[in-house]
C-alpha positions as CSV (number, residue, x, y, z in Angstrom):
1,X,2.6,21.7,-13.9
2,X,3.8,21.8,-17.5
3,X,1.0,22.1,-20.3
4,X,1.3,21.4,-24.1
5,X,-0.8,23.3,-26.3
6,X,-1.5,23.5,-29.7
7,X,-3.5,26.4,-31.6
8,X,-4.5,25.8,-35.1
9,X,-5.8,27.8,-38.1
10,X,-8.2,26.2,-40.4
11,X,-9.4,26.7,-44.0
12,X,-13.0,26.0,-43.7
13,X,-13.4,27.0,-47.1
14,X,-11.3,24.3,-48.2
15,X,-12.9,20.7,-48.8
16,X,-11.7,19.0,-46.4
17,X,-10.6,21.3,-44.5
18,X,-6.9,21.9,-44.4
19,X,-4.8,23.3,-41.3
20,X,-2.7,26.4,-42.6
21,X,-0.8,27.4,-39.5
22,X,-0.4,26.3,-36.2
23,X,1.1,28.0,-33.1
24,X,2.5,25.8,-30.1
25,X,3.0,26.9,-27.2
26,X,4.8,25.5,-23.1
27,X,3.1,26.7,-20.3
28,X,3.9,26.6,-16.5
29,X,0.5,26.4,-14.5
30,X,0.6,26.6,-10.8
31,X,-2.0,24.8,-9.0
32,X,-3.4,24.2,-5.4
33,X,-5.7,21.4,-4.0
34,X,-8.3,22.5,-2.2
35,X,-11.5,20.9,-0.8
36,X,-14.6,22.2,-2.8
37,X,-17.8,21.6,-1.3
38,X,-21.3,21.4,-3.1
39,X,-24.0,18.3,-2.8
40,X,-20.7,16.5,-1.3
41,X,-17.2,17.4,-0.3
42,X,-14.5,16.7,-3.1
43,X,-11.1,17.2,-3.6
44,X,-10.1,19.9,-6.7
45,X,-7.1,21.8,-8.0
46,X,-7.2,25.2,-8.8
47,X,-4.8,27.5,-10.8
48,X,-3.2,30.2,-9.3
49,X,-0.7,31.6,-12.2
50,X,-0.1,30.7,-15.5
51,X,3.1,31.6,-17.7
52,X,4.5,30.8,-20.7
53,X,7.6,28.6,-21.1
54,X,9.7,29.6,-23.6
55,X,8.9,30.8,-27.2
56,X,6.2,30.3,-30.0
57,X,7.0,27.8,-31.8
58,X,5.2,27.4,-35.2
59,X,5.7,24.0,-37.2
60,X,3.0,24.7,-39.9
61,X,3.5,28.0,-41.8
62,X,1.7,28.8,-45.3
63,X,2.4,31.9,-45.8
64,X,-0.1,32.2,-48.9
65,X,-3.2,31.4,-46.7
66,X,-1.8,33.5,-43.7
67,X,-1.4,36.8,-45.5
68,X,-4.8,35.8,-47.4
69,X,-6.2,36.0,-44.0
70,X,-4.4,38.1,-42.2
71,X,-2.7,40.4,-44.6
72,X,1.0,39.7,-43.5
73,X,2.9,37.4,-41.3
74,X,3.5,39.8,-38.7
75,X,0.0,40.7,-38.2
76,X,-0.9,37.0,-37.7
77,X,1.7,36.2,-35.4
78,X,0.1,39.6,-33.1
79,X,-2.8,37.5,-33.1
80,X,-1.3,34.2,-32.2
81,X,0.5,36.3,-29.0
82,X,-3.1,37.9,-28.1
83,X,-4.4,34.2,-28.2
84,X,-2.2,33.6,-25.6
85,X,-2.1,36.2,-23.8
86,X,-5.9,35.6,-23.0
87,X,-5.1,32.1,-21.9
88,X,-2.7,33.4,-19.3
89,X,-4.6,36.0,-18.4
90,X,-7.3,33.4,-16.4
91,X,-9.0,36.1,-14.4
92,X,-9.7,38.3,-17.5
93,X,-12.9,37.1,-19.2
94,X,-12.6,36.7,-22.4
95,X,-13.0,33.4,-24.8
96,X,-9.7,31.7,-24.3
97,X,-9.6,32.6,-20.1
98,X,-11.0,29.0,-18.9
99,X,-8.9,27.0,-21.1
100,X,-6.1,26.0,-18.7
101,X,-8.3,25.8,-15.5
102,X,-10.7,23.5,-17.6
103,X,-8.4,21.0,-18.0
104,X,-7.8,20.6,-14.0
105,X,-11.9,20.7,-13.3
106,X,-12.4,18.0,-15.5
107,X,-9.5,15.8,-13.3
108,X,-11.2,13.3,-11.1
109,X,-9.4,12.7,-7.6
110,X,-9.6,10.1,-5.1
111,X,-12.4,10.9,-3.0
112,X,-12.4,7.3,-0.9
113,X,-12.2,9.1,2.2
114,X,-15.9,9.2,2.1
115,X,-16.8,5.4,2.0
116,X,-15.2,4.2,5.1
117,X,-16.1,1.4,7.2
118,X,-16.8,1.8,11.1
119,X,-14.9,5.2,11.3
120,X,-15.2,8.9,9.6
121,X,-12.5,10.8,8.6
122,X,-12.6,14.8,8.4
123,X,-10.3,16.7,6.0
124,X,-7.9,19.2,8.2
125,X,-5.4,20.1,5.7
126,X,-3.1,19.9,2.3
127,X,0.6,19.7,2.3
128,X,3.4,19.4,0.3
129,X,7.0,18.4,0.3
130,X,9.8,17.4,-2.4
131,X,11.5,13.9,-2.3
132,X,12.5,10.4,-4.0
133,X,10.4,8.3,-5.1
134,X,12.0,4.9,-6.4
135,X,15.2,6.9,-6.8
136,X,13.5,9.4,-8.9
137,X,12.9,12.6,-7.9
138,X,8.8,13.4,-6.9
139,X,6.6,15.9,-5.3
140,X,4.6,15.0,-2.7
141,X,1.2,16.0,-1.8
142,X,-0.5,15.1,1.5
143,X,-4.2,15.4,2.8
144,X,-4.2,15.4,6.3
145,X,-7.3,13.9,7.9
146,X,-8.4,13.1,11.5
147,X,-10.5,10.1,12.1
148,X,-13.4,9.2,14.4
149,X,-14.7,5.7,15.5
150,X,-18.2,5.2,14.7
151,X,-18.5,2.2,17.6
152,X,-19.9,0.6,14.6
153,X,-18.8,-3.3,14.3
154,X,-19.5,-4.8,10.7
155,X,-22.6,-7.3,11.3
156,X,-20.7,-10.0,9.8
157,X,-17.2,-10.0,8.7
158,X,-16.4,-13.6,8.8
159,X,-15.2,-16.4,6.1
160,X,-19.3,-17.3,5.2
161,X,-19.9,-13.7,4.3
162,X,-18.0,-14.7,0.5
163,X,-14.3,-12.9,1.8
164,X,-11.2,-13.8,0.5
165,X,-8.2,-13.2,-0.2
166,X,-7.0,-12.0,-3.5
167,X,-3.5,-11.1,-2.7
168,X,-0.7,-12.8,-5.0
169,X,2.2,-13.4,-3.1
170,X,4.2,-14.7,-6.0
171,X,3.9,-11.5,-7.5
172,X,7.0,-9.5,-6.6
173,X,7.1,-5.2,-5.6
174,X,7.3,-3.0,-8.4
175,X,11.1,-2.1,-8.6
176,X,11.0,0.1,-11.4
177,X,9.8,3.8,-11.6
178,X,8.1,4.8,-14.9
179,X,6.7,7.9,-15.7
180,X,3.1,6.7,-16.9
181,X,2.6,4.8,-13.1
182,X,0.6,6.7,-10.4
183,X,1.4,6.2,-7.1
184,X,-0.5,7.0,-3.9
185,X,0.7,6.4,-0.2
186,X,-1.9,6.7,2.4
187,X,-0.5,6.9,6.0
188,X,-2.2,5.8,9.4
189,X,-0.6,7.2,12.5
190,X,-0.3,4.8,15.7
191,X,-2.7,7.1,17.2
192,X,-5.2,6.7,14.2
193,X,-5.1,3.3,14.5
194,X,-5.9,3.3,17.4
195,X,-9.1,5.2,17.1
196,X,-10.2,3.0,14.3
197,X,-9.7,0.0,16.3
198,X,-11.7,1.0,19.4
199,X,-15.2,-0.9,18.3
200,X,-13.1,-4.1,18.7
201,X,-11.3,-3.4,22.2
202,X,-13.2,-6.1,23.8
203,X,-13.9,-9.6,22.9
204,X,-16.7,-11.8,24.7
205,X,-17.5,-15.4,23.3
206,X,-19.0,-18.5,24.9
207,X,-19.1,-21.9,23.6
208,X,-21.3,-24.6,24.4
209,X,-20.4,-28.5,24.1
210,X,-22.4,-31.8,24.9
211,X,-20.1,-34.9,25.5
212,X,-21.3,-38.6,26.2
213,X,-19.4,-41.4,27.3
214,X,-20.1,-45.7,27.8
215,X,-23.2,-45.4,25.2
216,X,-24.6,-42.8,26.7
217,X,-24.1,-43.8,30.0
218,X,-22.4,-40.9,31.0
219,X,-23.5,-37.1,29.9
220,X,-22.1,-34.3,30.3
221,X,-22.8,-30.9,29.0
222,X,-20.0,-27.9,29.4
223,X,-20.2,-24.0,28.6
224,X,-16.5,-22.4,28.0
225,X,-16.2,-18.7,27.6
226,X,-13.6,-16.0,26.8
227,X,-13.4,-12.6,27.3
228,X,-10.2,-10.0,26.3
229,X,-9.5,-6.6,26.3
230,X,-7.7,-5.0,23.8
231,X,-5.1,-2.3,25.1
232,X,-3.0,-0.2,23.0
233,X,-1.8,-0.7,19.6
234,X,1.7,-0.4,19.0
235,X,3.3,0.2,15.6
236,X,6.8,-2.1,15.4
237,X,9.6,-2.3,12.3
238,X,7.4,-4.9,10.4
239,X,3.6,-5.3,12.2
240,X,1.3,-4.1,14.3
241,X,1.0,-5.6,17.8
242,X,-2.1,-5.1,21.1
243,X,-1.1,-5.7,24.2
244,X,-4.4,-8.3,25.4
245,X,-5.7,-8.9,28.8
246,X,-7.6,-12.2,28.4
247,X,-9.9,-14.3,31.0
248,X,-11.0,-17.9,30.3
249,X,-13.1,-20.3,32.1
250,X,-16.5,-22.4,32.1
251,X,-18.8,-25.2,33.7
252,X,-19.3,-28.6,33.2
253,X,-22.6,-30.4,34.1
254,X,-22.5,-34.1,34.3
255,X,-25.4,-37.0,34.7
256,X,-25.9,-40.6,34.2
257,X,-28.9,-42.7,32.8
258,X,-29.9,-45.6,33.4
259,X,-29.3,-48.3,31.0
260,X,-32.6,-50.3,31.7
261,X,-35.5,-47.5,32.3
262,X,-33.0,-44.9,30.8
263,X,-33.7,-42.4,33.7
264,X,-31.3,-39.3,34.9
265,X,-30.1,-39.6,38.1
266,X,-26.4,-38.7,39.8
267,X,-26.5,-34.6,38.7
268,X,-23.1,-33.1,39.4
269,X,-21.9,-29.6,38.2
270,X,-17.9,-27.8,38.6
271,X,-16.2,-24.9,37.5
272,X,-13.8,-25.0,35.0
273,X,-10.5,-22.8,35.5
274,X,-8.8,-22.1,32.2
275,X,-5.4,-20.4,32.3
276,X,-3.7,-18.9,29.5
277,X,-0.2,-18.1,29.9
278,X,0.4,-15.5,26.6
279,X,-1.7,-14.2,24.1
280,X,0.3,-12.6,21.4
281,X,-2.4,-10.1,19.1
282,X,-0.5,-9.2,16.1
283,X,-2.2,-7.4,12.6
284,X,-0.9,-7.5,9.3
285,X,-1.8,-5.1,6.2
286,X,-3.1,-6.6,3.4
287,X,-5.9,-6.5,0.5
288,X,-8.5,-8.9,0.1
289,X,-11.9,-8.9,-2.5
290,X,-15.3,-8.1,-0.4
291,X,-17.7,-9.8,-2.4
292,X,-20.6,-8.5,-1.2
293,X,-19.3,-5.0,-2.0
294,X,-17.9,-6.2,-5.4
295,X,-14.8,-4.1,-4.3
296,X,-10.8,-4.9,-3.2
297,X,-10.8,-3.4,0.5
298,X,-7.8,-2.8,2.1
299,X,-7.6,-4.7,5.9
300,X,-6.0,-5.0,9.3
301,X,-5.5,-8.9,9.3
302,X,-4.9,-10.4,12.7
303,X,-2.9,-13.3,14.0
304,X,-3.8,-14.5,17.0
305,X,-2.0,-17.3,18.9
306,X,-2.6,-18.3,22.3
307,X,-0.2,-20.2,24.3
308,X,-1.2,-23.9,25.0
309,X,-4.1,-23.3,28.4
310,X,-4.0,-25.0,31.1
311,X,-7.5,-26.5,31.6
312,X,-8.8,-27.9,35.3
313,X,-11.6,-28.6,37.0
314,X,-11.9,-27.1,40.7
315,X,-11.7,-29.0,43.7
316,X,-12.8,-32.8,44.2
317,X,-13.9,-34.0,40.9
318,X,-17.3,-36.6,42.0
319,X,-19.1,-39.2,40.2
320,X,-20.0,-38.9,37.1
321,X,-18.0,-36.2,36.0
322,X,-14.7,-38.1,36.7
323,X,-16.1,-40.7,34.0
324,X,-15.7,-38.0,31.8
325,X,-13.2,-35.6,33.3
326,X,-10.4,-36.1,30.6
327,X,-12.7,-35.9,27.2
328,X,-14.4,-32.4,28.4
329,X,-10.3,-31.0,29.6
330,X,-9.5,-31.6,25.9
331,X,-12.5,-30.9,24.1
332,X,-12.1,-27.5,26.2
333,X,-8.4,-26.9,26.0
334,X,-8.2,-28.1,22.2
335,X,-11.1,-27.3,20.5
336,X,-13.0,-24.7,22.0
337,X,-10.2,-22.3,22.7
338,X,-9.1,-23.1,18.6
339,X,-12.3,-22.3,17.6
340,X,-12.3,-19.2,19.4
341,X,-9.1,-18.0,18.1
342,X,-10.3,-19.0,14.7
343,X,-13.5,-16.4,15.4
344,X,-11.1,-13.9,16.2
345,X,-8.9,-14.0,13.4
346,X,-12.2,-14.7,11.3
347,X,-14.3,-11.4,12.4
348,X,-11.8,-9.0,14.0
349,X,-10.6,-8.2,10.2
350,X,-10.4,-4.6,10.3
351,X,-11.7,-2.7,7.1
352,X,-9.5,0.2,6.6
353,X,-10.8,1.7,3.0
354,X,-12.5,0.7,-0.3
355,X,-10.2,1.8,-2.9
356,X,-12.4,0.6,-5.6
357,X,-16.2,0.1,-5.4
358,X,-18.6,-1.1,-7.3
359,X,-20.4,1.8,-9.7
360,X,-18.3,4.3,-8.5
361,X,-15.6,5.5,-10.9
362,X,-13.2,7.4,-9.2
363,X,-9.9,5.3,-9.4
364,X,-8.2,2.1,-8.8
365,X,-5.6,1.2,-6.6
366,X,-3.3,-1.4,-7.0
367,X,-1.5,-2.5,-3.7
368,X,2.4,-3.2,-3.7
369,X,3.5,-2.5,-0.2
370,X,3.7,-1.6,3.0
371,X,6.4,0.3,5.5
372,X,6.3,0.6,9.0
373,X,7.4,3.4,11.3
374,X,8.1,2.1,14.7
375,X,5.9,4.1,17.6
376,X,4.6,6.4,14.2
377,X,3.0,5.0,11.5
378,X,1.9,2.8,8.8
379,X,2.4,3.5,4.8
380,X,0.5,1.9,2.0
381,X,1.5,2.6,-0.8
382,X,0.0,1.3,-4.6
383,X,-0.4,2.3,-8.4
384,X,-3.9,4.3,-8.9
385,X,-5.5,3.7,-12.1
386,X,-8.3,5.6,-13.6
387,X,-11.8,3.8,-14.2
């Protein structure tokens, strides 16, 4: 990393004081990540060698004041060379030692690792590698983490909890590099995701209905269910798909009443059999505000379509549930199996990271895209911004 610095000489004597000389200097600082630990783990850079770029330069000269205070030009520009000598020489105490390496451990770095939800991830490692970044060349630095499922589903992550979402689709990429943006990638791998998805593998939900038809005459009261299993997530060109393994079906309990004393009499109960040809589980990345996090999380949002069931009941249908046969088929192939899919797409949204929360000022991140690596992984990459 290239460092400008600036040493100047001041007249205190002087009211106001007055700057008689000044001394720049270009360094070349060499610095590593690594993961410092104390209360908590965070992420630091350290400096490893320090040298000087070039020449002295010296834009303010008065030679009057110089050789008032240090009796000739040559003996001031000695000092200006001891000056920084010490601030190369980092491992040598003395007063100007900790000046470059101050500047790096005042640098705050993203540290969202640590506020994940449902899953852990555990620093392994830093790499680095050279390469383009729109058009322009870039280095690029990598923190390798593994991540571990919690089994830890979010009590409620559906529409009533205040989520929704922010993104602005009008708003186009960003198609032009510029030196002052900061952008950061953050890569799952297929198996990663994978991981992170187990607490949502399986799906059980049963819904409950109460029909009547003729006034009342007819009553009938039917439970539906749904259960899935969640197989393996595969990465494509442009989404993420699960293979599904879904199972459907229900009863239906029907009576009568009597339109004069308005007794119950004529119980009959049957299985429903509910087939569902396809289920197709995709997941999109996106952002959307948590408001009851005050923070923009980034998500896995799913899109789940079912393929249109075919919804019987078994064997010979008797009285009184052939009086209401046809309403409870729809109700049950309609509604209740659109309401399902509606839960699933509602709470199966999968937190991936909190890139800004609430009271914590480590930095922003400003989503503009996302590439997929068929049968690899998933980049997100965004603008960070410092709180």
């Amino acid at each position: 990393m290239i460092l400008a610095l600036k040493i100047d000489f001041i007249n205190a004597e002087s009211e106001p004081t007055k700057i008689f000389a000044s001394g720049e200097i270009t360094l070349s600082a060499s610095i590593e990540p690594f993961m410092k630990t104390s209360y908590q783990e965070s992420l630091g850079l350290s400096v490893t060698d320090i040298e000087l770029d070039g020449n002295i330069e010296y834009p303010v000269l008065q030679e009057d004041e110089i050789i008032r205070h240090f009796q000739s030009m040559e003996l001031f520009k000695d000092y200006v060379e001891k000056i920084v000598d010490k601030i190369k020489n980092k491992d040598v105490t003395s007063e100007f030692n900790t000046v470059v390496p101050s500047v790096f451990s005042e640098m705050e770095l993203p540290n969202t690792w640590k506020y994940l939800s449902g899953y852990e991830a555990t620093f392994l490692k830093f790499d680095y590698a050279e390469g383009l970044l729109e058009s322009e060349p870039s280095g690029y630095l990598f923190m390798l983490f593994s991540v571990r499922s919690l089994m830890a589903i979010p009590s409620c992550n559906c529409t009533s909890s205040g989520l929704k979402d922010e993104r602005d689709d009008d708003v186009p990429p960003s198609e032009v590099f510029e030196e002052v943006d900061r952008w950061v990638s953050i890569g799952f791998s297929q198996r990663a995701f994978n991981e992170i998805l187990r607490p949502y593998a399986d799906y059980d939900r049963r819904t409950d209905n109460k029909f009547s038809v003729g006034k009342n005459f007819i009553s009938a009261s039917v439970s539906s269910w749904m259960q899935y299993h969640a197989g393996k997530l595969n990465i494509l060109s442009d989404r993420i798909e699960v293979d599904v393994e879904a199972n459907a079906g229900g009863d239906v309990n029907a009576y009568a009443r009597d339109p004069l004393f308005g007794g119950k009499y004529g119980y009959e109960a049957a299985k429903l059999t509910v087939d569902i040809d396809q289920i197709k589980f995709k997941g999109f990345i996106t952002t959307r505000f948590n408001k009851e996090r005050k923070g923009t999380e980034l998500v896995i949002q799913p899109d789940v379509e079912f393929s249109d069931p075919n919804v019987e009941i078994d064997g010979v249908i008797p009285w009184p549930i052939n009086e209401i046969a046809e309403l409870v088929l729809e109700r049950v192939g309609s509604r209740a199996l659109d309401k399902m899919k509606d839960n699933i797409n509602s709470n199966m949204t999968v937190s991936l990271l909190f890139p800004r929360l609430n009271g914590i000022g480590y930095f922003s991140f400003e989503f503009d895209h996302v590439d997929f690596y068929e049968n690899s992984s998933v980049i997100v990459t965004g603008i960070a911004g410092d709180d």
